[in-house]
N, C-alpha and C positions, 0 to 999 in steps of 0.2 A: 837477840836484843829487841827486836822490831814487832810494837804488839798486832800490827798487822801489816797487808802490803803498803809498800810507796806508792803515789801515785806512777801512771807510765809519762815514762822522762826521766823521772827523779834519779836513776844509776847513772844515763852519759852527765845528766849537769854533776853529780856528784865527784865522775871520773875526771870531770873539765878542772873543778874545783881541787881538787886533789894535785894535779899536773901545776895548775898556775901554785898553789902553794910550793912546793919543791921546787918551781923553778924561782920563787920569790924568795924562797927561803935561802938561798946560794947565797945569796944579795941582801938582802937585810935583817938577817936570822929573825925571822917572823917566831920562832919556837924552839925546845931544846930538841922536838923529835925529829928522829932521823931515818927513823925506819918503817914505809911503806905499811907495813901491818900493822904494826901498834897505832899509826895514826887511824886508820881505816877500822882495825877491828876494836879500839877503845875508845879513841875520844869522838871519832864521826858516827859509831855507836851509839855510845853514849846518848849524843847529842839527838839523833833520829829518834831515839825513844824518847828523851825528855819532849822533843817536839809532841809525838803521838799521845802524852799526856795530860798535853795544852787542853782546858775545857773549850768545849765545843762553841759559848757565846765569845769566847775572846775574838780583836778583831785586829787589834794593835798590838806590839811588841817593841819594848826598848832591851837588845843585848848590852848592860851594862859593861863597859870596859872589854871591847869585843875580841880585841886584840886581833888574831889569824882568822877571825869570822866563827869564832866556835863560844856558844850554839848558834849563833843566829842565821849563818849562812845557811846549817843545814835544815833548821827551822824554817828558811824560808823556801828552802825546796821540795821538803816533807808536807809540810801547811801551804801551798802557792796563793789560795785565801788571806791569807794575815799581811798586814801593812808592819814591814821589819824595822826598823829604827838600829842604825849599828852606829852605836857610841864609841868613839876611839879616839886618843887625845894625843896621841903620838904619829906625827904628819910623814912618817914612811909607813904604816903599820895602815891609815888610814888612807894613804893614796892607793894601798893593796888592795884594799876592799872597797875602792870604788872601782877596780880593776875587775875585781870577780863581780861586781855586781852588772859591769857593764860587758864583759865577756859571756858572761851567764844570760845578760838578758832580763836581769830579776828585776822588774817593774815595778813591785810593789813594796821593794829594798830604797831603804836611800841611807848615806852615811851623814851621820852629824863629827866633823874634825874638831874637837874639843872636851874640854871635861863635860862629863854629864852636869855637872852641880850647878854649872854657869849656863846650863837650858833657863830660855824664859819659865816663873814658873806656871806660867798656865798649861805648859807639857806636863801631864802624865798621859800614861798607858795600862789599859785591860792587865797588861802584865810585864812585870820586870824581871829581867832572867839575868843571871852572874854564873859563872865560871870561872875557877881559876884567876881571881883578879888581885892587881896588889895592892896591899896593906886593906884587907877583907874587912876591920872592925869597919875604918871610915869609911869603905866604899857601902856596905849596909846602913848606915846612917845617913849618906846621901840616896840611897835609892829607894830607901820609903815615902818621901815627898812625890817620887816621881809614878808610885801606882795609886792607882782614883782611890779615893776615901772613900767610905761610906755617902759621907754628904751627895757626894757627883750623881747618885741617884745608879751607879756602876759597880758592878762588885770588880776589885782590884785584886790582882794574884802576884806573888811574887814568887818564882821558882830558881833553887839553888841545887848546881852540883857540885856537893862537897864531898867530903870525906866523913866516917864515919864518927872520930875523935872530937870536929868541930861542929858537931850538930847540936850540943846542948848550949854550947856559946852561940851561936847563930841562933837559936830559938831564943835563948836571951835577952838577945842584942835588939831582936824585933820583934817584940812581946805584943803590939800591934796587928801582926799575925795571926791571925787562926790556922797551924799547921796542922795539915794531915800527918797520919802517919808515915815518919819515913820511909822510903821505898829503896830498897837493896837496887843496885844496879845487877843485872844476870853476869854472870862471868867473870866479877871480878872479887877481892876479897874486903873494901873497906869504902864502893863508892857510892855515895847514899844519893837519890833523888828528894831534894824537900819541895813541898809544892802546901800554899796557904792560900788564902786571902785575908785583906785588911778587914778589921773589924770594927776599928777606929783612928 
């Protein structure tokens, strides 16, 4: 999955991360997964590449709708450079990941507990990243406001890991977008990487 190494650290914060999810998970069912490997070998996967495909000038990060901290938690320990922004509007889901952010150490993480949509709008970000979030059409409609226009003088990125059936509607919905081509995720059979920037 990984298109090159972690930095060194990156595996115990990852092991750390991992531990406090499962024990979180007992207690607030943070996710439906239950088994050690699939979380580890697909979606903390996952997630470590999508980080390593982050362009190099980005500096900021909003994890829209972060829910268990994926991507952004492992985004923030893959990239320890980027300023993480973890959006989460659900106050057990969001007291968890100020847990992992303050067990972990991760300084340049902070959590916002509420909808993204009700951010002042002079927040945007280098890049908007989504996962797995509910009801996908309205949370894509609110999270183009929140990557830099062209105007900002910023080129704004918005990166989505979806599935492979919802990538013509997702390209759609955010015609705003200048997407790349979509990128297969390694190992699995339908999970696609999209990664753009705003064009207007």
């Amino acid at each position: 999955m990984l298109v090159h190494p972690l930095p060194s650290g990156s595996y115990d914060l990852l092991a750390q991360y991992v531990d406090l999810f499962y024990r979180w998970n007992r207690r607030i069912s943070l996710s439906a997964v239950r088994d050690p490997e699939v979380l580890i070998d697909l979606h903390l996967a996952e997630c470590l590449r999508a980080a390593q495909r982050i362009p190099k000038h980005v500096e900021s990060v909003l994890d829209f709708g972060s829910g268990a901290g994926l991507p952004g938690i492992p985004i923030q320990i893959a990239r320890p450079d980027l300023r993480v922004t973890l959006g989460e509007s659900q106050k057990k889901k969001a007291a968890f990941l100020r847990e992992v952010v303050r067990e972990l150490r991760l300084s340049r993480a902070t959590v916002y507990p509420g909808r993204v949509e009700n951010l002042p709008d002079a927040y945007s970000f280098d890049l908007v990243a989504l996962r797995a979030v509910d009801k996908m059409t309205d949370a894509l409609k609110s999270a183009l406001p929140r990557v830099h226009s062209p105007r900002s003088g910023q080129k704004g990125w918005c990166m989505i890991l979806t599935s492979l059936p919802e990538v013509e509607q997702i390209c759609d919905l955010l015609s705003a977008i200048d997407w790349l081509p979509p990128e297969p995720v390694p190992t699995t059979n339908q999970r696609i990487l999209l990664l753009g920037y705003r064009s207007r």
